[in-house]
C-alpha positions as CSV (number, residue, x, y, z in Angstrom):
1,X,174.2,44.3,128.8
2,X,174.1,48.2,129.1
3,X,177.5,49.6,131.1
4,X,176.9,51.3,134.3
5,X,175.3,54.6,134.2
6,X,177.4,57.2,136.2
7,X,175.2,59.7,137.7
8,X,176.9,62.6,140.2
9,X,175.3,65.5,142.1
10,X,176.9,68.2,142.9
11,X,176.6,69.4,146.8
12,X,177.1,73.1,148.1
13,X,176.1,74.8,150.7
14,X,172.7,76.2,151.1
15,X,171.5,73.2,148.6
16,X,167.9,72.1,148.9
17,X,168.0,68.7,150.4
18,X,165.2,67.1,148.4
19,X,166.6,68.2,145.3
20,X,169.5,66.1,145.9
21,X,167.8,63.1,148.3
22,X,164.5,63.1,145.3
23,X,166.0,62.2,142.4
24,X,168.9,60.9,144.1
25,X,166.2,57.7,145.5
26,X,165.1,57.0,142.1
27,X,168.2,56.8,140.9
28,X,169.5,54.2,143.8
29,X,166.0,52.7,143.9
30,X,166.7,51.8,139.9
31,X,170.2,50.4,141.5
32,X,168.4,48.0,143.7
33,X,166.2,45.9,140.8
34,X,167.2,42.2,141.3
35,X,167.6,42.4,137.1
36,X,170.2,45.4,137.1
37,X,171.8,45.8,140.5
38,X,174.6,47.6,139.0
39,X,172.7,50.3,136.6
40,X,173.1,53.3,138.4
41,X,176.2,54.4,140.3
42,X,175.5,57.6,142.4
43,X,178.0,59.6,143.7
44,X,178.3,63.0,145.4
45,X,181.0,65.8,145.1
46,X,181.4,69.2,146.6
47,X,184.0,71.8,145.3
48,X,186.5,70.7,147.8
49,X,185.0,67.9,148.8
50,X,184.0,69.0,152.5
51,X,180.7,68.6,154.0
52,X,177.9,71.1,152.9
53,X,175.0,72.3,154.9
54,X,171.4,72.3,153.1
55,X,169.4,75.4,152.9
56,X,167.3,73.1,156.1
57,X,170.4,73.1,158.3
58,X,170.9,69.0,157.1
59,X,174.9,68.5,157.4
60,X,175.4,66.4,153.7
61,X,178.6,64.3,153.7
62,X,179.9,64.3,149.3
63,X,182.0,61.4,148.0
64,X,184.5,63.3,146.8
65,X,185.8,66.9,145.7
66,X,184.6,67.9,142.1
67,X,188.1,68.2,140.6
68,X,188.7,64.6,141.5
69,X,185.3,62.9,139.7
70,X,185.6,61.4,136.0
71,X,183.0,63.0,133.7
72,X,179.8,61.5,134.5
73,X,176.6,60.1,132.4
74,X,174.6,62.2,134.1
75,X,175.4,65.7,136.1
76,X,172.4,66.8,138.8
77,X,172.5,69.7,140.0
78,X,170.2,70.8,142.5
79,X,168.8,73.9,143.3
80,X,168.8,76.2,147.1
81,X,169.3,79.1,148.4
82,X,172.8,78.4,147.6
83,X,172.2,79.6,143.8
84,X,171.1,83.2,144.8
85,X,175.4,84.1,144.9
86,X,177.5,80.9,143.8
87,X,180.8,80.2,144.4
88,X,183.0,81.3,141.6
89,X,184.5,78.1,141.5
90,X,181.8,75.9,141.1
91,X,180.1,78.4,138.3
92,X,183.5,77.7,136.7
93,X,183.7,73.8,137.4
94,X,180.6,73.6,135.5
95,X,181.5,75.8,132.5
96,X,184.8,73.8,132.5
97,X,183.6,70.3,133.4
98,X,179.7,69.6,132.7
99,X,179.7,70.3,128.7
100,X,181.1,66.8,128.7
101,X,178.4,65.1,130.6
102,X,176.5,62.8,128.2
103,X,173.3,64.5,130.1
104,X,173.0,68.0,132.2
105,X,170.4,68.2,134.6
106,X,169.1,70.8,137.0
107,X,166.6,71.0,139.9
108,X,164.7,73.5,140.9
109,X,166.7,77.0,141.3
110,X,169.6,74.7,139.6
111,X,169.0,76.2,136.5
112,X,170.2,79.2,137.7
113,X,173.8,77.5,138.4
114,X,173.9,76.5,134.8
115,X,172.9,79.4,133.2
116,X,175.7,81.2,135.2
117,X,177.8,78.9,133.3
118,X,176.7,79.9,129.9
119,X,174.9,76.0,129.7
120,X,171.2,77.7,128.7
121,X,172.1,80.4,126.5
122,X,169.8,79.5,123.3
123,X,168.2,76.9,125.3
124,X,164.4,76.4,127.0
125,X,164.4,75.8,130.1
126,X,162.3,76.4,133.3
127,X,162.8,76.3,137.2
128,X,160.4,76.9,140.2
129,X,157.7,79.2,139.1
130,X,158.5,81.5,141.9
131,X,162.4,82.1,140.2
132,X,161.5,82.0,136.7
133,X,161.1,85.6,136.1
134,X,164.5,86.2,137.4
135,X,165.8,83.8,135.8
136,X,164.5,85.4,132.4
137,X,165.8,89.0,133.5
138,X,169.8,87.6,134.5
139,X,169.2,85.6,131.5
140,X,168.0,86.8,128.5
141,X,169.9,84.4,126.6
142,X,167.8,81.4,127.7
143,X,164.3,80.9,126.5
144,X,162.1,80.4,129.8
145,X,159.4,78.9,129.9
146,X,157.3,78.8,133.3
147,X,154.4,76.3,132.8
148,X,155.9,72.6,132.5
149,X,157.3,70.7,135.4
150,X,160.4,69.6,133.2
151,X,161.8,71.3,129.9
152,X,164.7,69.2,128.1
153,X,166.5,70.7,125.1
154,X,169.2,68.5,123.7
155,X,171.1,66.7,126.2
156,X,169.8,69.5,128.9
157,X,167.1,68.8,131.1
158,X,165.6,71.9,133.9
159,X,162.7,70.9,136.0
160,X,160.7,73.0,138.3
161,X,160.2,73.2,142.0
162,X,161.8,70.6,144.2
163,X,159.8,67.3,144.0
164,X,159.9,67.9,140.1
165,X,163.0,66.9,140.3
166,X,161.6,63.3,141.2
167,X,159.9,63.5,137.6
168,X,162.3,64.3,135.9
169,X,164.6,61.4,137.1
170,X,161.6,58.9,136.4
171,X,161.8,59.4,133.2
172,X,165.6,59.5,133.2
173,X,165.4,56.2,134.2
174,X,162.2,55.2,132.0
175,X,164.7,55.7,128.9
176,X,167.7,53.9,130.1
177,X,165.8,51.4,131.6
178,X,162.3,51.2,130.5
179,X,158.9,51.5,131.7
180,X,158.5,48.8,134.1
181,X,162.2,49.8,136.0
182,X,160.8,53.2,136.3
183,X,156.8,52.3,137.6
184,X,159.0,49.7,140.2
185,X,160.7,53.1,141.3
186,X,157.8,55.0,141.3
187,X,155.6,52.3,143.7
188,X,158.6,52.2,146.0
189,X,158.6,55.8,146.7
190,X,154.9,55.9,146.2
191,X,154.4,58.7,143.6
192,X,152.9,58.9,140.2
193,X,154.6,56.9,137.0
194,X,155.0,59.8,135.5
195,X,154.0,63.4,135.8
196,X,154.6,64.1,132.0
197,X,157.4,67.3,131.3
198,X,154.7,69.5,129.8
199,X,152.1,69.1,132.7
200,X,151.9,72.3,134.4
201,X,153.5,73.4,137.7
202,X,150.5,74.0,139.1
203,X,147.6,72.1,140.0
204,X,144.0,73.2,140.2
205,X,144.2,73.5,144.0
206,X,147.9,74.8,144.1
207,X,147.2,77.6,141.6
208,X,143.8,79.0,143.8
209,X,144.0,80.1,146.9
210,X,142.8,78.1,149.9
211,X,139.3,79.5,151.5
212,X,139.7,81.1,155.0
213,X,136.2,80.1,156.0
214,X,135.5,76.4,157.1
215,X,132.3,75.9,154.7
216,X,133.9,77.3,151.1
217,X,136.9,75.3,152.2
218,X,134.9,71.6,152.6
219,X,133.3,73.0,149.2
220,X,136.5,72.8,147.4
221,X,137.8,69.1,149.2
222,X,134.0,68.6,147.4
223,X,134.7,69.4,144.1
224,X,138.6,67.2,144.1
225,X,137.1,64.5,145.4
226,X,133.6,64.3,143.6
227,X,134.1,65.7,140.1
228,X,131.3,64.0,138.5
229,X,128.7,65.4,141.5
230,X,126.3,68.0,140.9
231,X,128.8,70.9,141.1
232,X,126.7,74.0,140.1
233,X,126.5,76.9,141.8
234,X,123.3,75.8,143.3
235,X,124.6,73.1,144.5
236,X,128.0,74.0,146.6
237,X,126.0,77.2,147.9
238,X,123.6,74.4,149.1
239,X,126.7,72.4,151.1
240,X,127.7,75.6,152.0
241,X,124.6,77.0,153.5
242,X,124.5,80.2,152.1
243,X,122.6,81.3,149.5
244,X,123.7,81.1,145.4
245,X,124.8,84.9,145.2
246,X,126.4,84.7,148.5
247,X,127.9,81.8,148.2
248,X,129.3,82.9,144.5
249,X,130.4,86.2,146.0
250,X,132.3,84.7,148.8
251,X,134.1,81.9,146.8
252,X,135.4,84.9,144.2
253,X,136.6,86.7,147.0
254,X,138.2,83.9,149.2
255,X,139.5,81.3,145.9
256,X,141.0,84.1,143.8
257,X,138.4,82.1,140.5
258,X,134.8,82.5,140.3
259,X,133.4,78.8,141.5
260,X,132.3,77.9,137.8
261,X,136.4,78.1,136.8
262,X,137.2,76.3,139.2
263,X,134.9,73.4,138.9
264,X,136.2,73.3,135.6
265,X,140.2,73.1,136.6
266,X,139.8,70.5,138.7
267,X,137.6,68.5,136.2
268,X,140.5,69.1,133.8
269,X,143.3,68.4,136.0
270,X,141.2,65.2,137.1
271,X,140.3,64.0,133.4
272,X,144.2,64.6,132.0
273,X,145.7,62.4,135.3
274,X,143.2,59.8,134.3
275,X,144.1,59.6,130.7
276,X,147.6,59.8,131.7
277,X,147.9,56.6,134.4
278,X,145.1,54.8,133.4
279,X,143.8,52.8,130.4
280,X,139.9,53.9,130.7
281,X,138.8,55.0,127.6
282,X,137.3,58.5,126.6
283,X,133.9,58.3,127.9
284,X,134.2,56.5,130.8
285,X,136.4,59.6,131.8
286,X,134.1,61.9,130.9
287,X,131.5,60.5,132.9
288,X,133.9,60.2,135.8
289,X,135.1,63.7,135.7
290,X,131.6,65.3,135.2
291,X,131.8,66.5,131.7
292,X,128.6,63.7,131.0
293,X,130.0,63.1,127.5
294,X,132.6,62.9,125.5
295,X,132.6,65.9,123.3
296,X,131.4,68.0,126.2
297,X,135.3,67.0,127.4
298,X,136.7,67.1,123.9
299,X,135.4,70.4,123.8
300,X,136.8,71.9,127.8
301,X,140.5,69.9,126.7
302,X,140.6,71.7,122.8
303,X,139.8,75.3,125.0
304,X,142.1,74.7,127.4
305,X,145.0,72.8,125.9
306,X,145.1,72.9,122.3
307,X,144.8,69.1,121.9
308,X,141.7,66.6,122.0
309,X,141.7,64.0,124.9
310,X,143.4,61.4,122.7
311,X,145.9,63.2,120.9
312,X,146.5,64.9,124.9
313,X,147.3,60.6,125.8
314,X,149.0,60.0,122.2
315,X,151.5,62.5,123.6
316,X,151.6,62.6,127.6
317,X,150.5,59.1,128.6
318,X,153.7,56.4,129.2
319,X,151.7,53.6,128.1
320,X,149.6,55.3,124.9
321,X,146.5,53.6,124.0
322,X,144.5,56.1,121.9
């Protein structure tokens, strides 16, 4: 039987609560299989052991004081407002100590801790997309890279903004444990089995702006939610009531993307979650996400991503099935 896997986050104040209480979850929820209660020991540990208060005024209660912890398996460290000026001595705990954690993790602005402590220098890495150029400026020893929701390098692993940090720890516990321990996880807390590393931070609707006016807005719930409708311009100025050039004019303005771009992000985003978490094959996803065929989608995927839809699942999917 595989020993116990000793996983600790590190607490100070102005942490991010869901950096810590995300991954944290997964990790327990691993814990609580009826097959391997014992896989996972969590623990907690602020610099001197006394309780921390999250960036969200939460009052977190740690284990233990860093000094007093055995190296662990696995070292979190979460991200916060706390990272903008750390304390000296946890920069210096983590130079010290972390090195000799079989695994170094960070979430969110956590990145920022570790590169502090000379752990990124040569390295790729990301955090939240809002940090990463200033992480790159402070930096310019550590290769960032902005797009994915988790980098690793070695036995490093930086995620991106917050709930990344959820993703990240799936697929922690997908290669200790295995596919089915991580989709338990992932049904319990009710989130995707797995958002792969390299999918972007940004989804179609994240990265565009939301419409101020009422119509434009039900125009792009539309488009999410019916991908393979009639989505020309023609179309959503018709739902919209206003005429085609208005109706282009105003979604330009309001979106940030013309509508024609943005149809096709979402078809995109919609097609690469399909061949990521499901087993339908190639043109039933085309048809699905509105590209009609599938070298109509082979085409928007090769464009977009470098890769054709089943060399995209050959390399992202969990479960590959080509």
């Amino acid at each position: 039987m595989t020993p116990q896997h000793n996983v600790l986050f590190v607490l100070f104040d102005g942490v991010q609560s869901l950096d810590v209480t995300g991954p944290l979850e997964v990790f327990a929820g691993a814990s609580k299989r009826a097959d391997r209660p014992d896989a996972y020991r969590v623990r907690t540990a602020s610099l001197d052991g006394a309780p921390v208060r999250t960036s969200s005024g939460l009052t977190l209660t740690p284990d233990t004081a860093l000094e007093g912890v055995r190296t662990p398996n696995t070292l979190v460290v979460p991200g916060g407002q706390g990272t903008r000026a750390p304390e000296p001595g946890l920069v210096e705990w983590l130079r010290r100590r972390a090195p000799a954690a079989d695994r170094i993790v960070s979430v969110c602005t956590g990145a920022l801790l570790l590169a502090e402590a000379g752990l990124l220098d040569g390295r790729r890495a990301t955090t939240h997309w809002a940090q990463c150029a200033a992480l790159a400026e402070r930096f310019p020893a550590v290769r960032v890279d902005p797009e994915p929701i988790f980098v690793r390098d070695g036995n490093v692993a930086t995620s991106a903004g917050i709930t990344s940090g959820i993703d990240l720890a799936l697929a922690l516990v997908e290669e200790d444990l295995g596919r089915d321990a991580a989709l338990a996880v992932a049904r319990d807390l009710v989130v995707f089995l797995r958002r792969p590393g390299n999918q972007t931070q940004f989804s179609a609707q994240l990265a565009a702006q939301t419409a101020r006016r009422r119509p434009l807005r039900d125009v792009q719930q539309w488009i999410t939610e019916r991908p393979d409708a009639d989505l020309s311009v023609e179309a959503l100025a018709r739902r919209a009531n206003l005429s085609p050039r208005h109706f282009a004019r105003a979604f330009q303005t309001e979106v940030g993307v013309a509508p024609g771009r943005y149809v096709d992000q979402v078809r995109l985003e919609a097609a690469r979650r399909l061949l990521e978490d499901t087993a339908d094959g190639v043109e039933e996803i085309s048809r699905a996400c509105g590209y009609g065929t599938p070298e109509a989608m082979r085409r928007a995927f090769l464009r977009n991503l470098g890769a054709s839809p089943a060399e995209y699942r050959r390399r992202f999917s969990p479960s590959p099935t080509a």
